[in-house]
C-alpha positions in Angstrom: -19.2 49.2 -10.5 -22.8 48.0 -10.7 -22.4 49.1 -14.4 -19.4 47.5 -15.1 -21.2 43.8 -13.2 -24.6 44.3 -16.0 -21.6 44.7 -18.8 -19.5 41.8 -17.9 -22.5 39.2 -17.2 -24.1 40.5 -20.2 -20.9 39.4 -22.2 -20.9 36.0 -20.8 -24.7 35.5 -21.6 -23.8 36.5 -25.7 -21.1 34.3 -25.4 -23.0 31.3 -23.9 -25.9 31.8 -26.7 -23.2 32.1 -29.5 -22.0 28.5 -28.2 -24.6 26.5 -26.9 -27.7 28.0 -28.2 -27.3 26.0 -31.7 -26.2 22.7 -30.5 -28.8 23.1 -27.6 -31.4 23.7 -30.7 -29.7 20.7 -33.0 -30.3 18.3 -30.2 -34.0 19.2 -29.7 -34.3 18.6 -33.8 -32.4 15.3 -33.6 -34.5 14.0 -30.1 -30.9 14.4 -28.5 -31.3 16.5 -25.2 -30.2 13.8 -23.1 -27.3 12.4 -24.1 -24.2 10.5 -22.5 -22.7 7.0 -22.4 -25.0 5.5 -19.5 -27.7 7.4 -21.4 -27.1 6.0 -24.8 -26.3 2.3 -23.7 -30.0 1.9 -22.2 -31.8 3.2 -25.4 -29.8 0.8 -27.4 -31.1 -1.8 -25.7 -33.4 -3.9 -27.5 -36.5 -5.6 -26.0 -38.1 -9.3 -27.4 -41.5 -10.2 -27.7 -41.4 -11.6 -24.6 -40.1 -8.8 -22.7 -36.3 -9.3 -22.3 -33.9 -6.9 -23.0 -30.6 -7.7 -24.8 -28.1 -5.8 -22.8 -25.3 -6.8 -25.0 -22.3 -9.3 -25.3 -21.2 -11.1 -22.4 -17.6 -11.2 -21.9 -15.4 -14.2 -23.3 -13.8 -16.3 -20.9 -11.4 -19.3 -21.0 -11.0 -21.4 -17.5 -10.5 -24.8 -16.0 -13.7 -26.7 -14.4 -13.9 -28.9 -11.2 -13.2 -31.8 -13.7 -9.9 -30.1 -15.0 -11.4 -29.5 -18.4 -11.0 -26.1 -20.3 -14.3 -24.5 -20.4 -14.8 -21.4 -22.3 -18.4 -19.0 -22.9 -18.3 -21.1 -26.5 -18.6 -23.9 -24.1 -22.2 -22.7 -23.4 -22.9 -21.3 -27.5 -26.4 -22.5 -28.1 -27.2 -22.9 -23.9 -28.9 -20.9 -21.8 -27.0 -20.0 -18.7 -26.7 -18.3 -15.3 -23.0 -17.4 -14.2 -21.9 -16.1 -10.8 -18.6 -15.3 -8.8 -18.5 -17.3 -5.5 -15.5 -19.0 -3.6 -15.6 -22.5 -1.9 -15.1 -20.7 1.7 -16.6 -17.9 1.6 -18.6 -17.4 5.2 -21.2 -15.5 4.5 -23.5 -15.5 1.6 -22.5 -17.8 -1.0 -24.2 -20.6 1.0 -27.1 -18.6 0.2 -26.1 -18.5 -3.4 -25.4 -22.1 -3.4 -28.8 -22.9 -2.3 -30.6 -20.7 -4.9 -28.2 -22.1 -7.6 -29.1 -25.9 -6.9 -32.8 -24.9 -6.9 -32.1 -23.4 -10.5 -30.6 -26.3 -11.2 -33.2 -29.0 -10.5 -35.7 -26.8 -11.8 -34.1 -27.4 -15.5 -32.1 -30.6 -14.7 -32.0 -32.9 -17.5 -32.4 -30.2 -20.3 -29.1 -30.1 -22.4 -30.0 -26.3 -23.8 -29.5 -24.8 -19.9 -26.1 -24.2 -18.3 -24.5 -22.7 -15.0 -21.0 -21.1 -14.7 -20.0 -20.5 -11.3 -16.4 -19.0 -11.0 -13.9 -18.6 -8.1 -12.3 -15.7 -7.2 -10.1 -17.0 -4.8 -8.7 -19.8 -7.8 -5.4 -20.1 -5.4 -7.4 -21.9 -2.9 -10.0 -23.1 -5.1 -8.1 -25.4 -7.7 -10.4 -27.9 -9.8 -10.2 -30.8 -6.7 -11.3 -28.6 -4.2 -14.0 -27.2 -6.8 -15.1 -30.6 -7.8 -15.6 -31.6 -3.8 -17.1 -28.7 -3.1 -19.0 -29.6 -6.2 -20.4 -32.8 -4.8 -20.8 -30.9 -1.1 -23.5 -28.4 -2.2 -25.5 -31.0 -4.6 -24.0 -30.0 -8.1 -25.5 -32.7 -10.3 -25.7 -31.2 -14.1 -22.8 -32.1 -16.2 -23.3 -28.7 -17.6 -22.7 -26.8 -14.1 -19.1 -25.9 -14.4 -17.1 -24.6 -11.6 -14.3 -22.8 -12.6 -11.3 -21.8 -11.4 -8.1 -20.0 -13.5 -5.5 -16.9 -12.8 -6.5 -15.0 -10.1 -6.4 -11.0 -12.1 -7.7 -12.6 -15.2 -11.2 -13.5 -13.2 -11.2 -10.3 -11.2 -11.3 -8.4 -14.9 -13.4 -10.9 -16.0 -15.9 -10.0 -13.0 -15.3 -6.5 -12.8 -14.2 -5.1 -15.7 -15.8 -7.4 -18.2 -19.1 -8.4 -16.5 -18.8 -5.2 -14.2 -20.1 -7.8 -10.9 -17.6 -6.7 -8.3 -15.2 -8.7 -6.6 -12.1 -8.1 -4.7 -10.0 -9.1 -1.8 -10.6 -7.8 1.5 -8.6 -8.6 4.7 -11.0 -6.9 6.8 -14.0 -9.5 6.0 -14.7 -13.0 7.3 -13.0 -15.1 4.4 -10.7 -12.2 3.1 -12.5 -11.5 -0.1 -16.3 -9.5 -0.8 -18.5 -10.1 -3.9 -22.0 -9.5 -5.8 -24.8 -12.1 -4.9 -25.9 -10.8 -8.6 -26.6 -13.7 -10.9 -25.8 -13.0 -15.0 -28.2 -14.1 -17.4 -27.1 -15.3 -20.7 -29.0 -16.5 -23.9 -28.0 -18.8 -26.5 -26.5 -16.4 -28.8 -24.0 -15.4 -26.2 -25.8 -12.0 -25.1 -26.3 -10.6 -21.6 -30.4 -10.5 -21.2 -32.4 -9.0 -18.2 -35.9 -7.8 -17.4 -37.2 -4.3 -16.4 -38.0 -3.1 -13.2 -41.1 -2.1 -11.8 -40.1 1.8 -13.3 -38.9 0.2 -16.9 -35.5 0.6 -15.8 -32.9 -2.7 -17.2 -31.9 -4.4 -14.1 -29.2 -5.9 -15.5 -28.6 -8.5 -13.2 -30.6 -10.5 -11.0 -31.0 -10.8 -7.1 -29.0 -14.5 -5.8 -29.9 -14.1 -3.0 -33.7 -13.2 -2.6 -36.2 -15.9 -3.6 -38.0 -12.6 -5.8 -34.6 -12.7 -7.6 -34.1 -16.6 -8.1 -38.0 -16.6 -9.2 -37.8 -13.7 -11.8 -34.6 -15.6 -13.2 -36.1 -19.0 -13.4 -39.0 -17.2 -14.7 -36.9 -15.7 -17.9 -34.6 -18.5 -18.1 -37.7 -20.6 -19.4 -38.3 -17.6 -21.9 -34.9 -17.6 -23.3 -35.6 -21.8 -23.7 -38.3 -21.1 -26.1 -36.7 -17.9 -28.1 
């Protein structure tokens, strides 16, 4: 029996080496051991002079702002600009968000090359009047601060398929729906940008609702402003 185990895991072995044994040696010659989608979507990314990575395209988007104007992302071609998903009543921390946002804000008010796009995911609720008093509530001042509502599945793919920020509904939570406090970053071109982490790593997006987050933003926002 023992005999018959050597034969049969010998087999499997030859069999394994026959297969795998070239590719595995192809790979080393090309500098392709590690390989995969997640894997080959950070080496692609490129990084400027000053440090940025270009993550890639940020999803296009057509919506209605608080002043019941159609904004698109060509709206913002040739801007820099943060974008977020928030909703006017949410209870928890989009106040936070809110806060950090209108600090961003004054911090590059009066400059016609930076942009905000903050976009409801509860757009039933949250039609352009109640975005444009909500608006005026939390000290939106920059005529190139949209808030934009739309149809309700065509933001949630924009958010979560698109910029891959979650959002969904939730019964469960105080003000039925549950979101990112991430903040997008978005250059001129029209390209997702983003700084490394403390191990090289892309972070992707940036903290909304720390003050190390809205300082690293505001940081690289003034970076993208000079590129």
């Amino acid at each position: 029996m023992k005999n018959k185990s050597y034969i049969g895991l010998s087999f499997i072995v030859l069999i394994f080496g026959i297969i795998f044994i070239p590719k595995i040696i192809s790979r080393i010659k090309n500098g392709t051991v590690v390989q995969g989608e997640r894997i080959d979507a950070v080496s692609n990314h490129k990084t400027a002079e000053n440090g940025l990575l270009t993550i890639g395209p940020a999803p296009s988007f057509e919506l209605t702002n608080q002043n019941n104007k159609k904004v698109s992302n060509e709206t913002y071609r040739g801007k820099v600009y943060v974008l977020e998903f928030f909703f006017s009543t949410c209870p928890s921390i989009c106040p936070v968000m809110n806060k950090n946002m209108v600090s961003i804000q004054n911090e590059f008010f009066g400059n016609p090359n930076f942009g905000i796009a903050s976009i409801t995911i509860n757009p039933e609720y949250d039609t352009a009047a109640v975005l444009k008093e909500h608006g005026e509530l939390i000290g939106v001042k920059s005529s190139n601060w949209h808030l934009l509502t739309g149809d309700k599945e065509y933001i949630f793919n924009i958010s979560n398929k698109g910029f891959n920020i979650y959002a969904g509904e939730n019964n469960k939570v105080a003000g039925g729906f549950e979101h990112s406090g991430l903040f997008a970053l978005i250059d001129k071109e029209g390209n997702i940008r983003c700084r490394k982490d403390k191990f090289g790593n892309p972070i992707l997006y940036y903290d909304g609702l720390e003050k190390e987050g809205v300082k690293a933003i505001t940081e690289d926002i003034k970076k993208l402003l000079n590129e």
